[in-house]
C-alpha positions as CSV (number, residue, x, y, z in Angstrom):
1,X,19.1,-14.3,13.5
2,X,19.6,-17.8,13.0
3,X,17.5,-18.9,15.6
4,X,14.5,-16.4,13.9
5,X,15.2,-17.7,10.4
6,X,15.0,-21.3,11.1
7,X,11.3,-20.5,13.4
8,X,10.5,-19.2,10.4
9,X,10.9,-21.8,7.7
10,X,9.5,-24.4,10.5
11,X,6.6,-22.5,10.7
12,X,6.5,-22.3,7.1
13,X,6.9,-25.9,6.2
14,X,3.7,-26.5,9.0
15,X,1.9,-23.9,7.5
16,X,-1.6,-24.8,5.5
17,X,-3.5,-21.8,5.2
18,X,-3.0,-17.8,4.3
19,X,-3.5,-17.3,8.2
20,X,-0.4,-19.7,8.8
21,X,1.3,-18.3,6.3
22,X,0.7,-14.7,7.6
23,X,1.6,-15.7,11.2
24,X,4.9,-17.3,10.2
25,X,5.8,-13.8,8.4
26,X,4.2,-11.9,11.2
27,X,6.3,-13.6,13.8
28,X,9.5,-13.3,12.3
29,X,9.3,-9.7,11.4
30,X,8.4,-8.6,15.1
31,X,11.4,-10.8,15.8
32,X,13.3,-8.5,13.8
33,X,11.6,-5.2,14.6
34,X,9.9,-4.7,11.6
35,X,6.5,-3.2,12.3
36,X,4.1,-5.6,9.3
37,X,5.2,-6.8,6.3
38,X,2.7,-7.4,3.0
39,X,3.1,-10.2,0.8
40,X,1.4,-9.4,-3.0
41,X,1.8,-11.3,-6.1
42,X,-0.4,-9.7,-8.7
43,X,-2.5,-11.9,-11.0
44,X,-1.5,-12.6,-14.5
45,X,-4.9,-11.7,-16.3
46,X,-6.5,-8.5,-15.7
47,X,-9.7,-9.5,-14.3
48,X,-8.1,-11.8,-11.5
49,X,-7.7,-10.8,-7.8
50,X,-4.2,-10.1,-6.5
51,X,-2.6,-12.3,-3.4
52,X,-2.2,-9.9,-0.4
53,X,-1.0,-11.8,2.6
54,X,-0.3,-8.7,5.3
55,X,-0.2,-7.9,8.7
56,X,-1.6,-4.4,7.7
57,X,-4.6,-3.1,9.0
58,X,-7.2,-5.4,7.6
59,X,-9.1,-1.9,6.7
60,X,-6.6,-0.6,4.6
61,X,-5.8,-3.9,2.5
62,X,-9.5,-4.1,1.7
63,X,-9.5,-0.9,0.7
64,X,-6.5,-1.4,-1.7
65,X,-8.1,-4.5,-3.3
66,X,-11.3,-2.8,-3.6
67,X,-9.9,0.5,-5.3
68,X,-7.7,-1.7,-7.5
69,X,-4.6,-0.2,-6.3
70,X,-2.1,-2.9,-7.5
71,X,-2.6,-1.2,-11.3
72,X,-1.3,2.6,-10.3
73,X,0.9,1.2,-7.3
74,X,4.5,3.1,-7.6
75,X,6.3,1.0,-5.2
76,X,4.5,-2.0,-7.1
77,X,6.0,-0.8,-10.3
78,X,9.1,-0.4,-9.2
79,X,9.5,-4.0,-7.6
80,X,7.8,-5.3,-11.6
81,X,11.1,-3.4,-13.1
82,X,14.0,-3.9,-11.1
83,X,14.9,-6.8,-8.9
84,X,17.3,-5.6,-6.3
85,X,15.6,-4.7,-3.2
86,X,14.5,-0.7,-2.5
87,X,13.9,1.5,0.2
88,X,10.7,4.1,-0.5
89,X,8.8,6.8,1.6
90,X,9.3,10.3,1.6
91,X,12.0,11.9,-0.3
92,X,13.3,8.4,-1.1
93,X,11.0,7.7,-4.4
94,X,9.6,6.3,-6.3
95,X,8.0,9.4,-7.6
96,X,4.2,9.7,-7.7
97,X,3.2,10.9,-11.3
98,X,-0.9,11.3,-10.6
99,X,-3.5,12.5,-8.4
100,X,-4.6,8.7,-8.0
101,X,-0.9,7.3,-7.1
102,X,-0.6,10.8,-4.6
103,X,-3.9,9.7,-3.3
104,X,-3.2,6.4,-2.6
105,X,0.4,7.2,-0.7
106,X,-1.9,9.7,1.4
107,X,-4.1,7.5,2.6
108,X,-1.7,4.4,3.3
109,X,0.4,7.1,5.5
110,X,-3.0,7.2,8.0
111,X,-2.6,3.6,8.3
112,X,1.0,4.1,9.6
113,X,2.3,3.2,6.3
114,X,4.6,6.2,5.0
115,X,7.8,4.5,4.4
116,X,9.2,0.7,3.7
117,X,11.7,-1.9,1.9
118,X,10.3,-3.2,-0.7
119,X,12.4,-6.7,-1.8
120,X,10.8,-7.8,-5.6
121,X,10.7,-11.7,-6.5
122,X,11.0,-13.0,-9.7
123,X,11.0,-16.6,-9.8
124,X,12.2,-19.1,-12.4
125,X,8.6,-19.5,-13.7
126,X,8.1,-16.1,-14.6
127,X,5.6,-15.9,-11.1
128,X,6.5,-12.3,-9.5
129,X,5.7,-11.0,-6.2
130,X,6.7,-8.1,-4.0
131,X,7.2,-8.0,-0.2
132,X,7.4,-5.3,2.0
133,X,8.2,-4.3,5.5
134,X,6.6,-0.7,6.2
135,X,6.6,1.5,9.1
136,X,5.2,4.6,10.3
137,X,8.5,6.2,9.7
138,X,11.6,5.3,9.0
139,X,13.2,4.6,12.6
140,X,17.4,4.0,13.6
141,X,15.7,0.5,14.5
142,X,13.9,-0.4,11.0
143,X,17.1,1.4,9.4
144,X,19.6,-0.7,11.4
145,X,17.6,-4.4,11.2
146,X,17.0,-3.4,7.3
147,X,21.1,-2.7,6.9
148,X,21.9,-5.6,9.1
149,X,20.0,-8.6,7.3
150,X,19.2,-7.3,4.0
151,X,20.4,-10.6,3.3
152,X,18.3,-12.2,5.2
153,X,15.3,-10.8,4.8
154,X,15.8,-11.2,0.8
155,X,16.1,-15.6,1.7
156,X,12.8,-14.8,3.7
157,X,11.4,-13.1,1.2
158,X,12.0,-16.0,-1.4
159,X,11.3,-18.4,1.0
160,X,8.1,-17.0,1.5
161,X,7.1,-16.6,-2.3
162,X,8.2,-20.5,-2.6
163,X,5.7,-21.4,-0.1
164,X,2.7,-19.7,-0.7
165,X,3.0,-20.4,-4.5
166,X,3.2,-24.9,-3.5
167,X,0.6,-24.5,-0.9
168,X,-1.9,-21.8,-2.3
169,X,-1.9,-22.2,-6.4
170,X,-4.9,-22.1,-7.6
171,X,-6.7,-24.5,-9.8
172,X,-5.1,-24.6,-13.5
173,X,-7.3,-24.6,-16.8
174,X,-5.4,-26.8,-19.3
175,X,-7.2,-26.5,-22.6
176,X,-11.0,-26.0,-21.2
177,X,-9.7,-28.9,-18.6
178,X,-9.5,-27.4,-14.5
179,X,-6.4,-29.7,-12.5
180,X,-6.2,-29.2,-9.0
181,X,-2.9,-27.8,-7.4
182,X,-2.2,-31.8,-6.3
183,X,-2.8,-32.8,-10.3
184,X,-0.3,-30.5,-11.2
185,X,2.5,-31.4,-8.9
186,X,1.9,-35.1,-9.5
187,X,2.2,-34.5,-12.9
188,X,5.4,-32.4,-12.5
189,X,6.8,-35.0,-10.7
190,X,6.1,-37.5,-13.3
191,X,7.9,-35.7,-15.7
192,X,10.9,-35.4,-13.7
193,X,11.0,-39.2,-13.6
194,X,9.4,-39.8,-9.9
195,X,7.2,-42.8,-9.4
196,X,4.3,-42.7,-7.8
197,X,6.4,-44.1,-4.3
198,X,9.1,-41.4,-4.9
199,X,6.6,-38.3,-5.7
200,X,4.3,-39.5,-3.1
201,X,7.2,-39.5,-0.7
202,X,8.4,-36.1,-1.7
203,X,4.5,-34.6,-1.0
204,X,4.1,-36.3,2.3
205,X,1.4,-38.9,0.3
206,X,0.4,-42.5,-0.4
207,X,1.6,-43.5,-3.9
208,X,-1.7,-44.6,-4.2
209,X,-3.3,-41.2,-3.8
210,X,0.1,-39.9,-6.2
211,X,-1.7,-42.7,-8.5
212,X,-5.6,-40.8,-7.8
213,X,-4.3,-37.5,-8.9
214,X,-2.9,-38.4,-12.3
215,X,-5.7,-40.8,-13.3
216,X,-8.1,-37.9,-12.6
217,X,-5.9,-35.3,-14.6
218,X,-5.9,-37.8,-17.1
219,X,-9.3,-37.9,-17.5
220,X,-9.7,-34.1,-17.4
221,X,-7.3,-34.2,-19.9
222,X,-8.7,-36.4,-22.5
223,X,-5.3,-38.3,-22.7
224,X,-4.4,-42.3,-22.2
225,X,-1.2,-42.3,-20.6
226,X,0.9,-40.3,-18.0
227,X,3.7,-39.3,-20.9
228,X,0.5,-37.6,-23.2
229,X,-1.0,-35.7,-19.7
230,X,2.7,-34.3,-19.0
231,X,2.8,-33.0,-22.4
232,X,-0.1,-31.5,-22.2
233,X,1.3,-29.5,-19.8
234,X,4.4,-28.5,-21.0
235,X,2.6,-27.2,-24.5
236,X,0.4,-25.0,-22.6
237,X,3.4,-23.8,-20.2
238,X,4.7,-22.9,-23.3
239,X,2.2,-20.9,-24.8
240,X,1.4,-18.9,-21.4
């Protein structure tokens, strides 16, 4: 297991793209015997699109973005509510209480999708996410590497969330004012005390392109100096 948890957070830390992302997931599960895994962090406004990153059939993940399924999804819900880590699929919960939730189980099942472990993420910034390792049913094999590394797969599972939220934020509107994911964490760094050599070190940069990105959030901004940008964004972190 060591030697398949360490793959995967070098493939991780390489990683630059959803595809890379997916792939360094992918790999490690199959390591593990776990069938596909889905990675979904649902937006924080209504009319945004959720994050899926999944080695499920393409066909079926479009068809659960496409009907909206993230809004009735039980196992979903469940991972929202609690934050220990659940097994679901027949006679395991959680229950289905409409025709649409029913509906939707029914047709992930035809995908090879009837049972999983679901393991919710709830990170410091108030970000959640779900992943899940499904199966067609639930095998001695997916029982025993699901008993055996629960722990494990919960550090992946974080890991994983930590990634994908550095590497694939989107863009940030700050008061009518759009900063790039690269704005943002120079200006986070800033406000931990970095300089422009320590932050730039820290993101694999030049200080000088460190020194770019906060002159141009400072003129998106509307603001002088590096302390007035950095307060900026702590106000509206506040009020989000």
């Amino acid at each position: 297991m060591r030697c398949t948890f360490q793959a995967f957070v070098d493939r991780l830390v390489e990683s630059k793209s959803p595809d890379d992302l997916r792939q360094a997931m992918a790999k490690a599960a199959s390591a593990l015997d776990l069938c596909s895994f889905a990675y979904l962090a649902p937006p924080r406004t209504g009319s945004a699109t959720p994050l899926l990153i999944s080695s499920y059939p393409t066909t079926w993940t479009s068809h659960y973005l496409r009907r909206n399924y993230e809004r009735i999804d039980p196992v979903l819900a469940q991972a929202f509510r609690r934050p220990e880590p659940f097994r679901w699929g027949e006679g395991l919960g959680p229950a289905t209480r409409s025709d649409e939730e029913r509906e939707m189980f029914e047709e992930a099942a035809k995908f090879g999708l009837r049972c999983g472990f679901t393991i919710p993420v709830h990170d410091s910034e108030g970000a959640f996410a779900a992943v899940t390792f499904a199966t067609d049913e639930c095998r001695a094999s997916f029982e025993r590497t699901i008993d055996n590394q629960m722990w494990a797969l919960q550090l992946m599972a974080m890991s994983f969330h930590a990634h994908v939220r550095r590497k694939l934020a989107p863009d940030v509107s700050i008061g009518g004012a759009t900063l790039s994911r690269r704005e943002i964490q120079c200006l986070k760094w800033a406000a931990e005390g970095k300089s422009a050599w320590e932050a730039g070190r820290i993101m694999g940069i030049s200080q000088h392109t460190v020194a770019f990105h906060l002159e141009n959030a400072k003129a998106k901004l509307g603001v002088r100096s590096t302390i007035q940008a950095v307060a900026r964004i702590a106000a509206a972190n506040r009020s989000l």
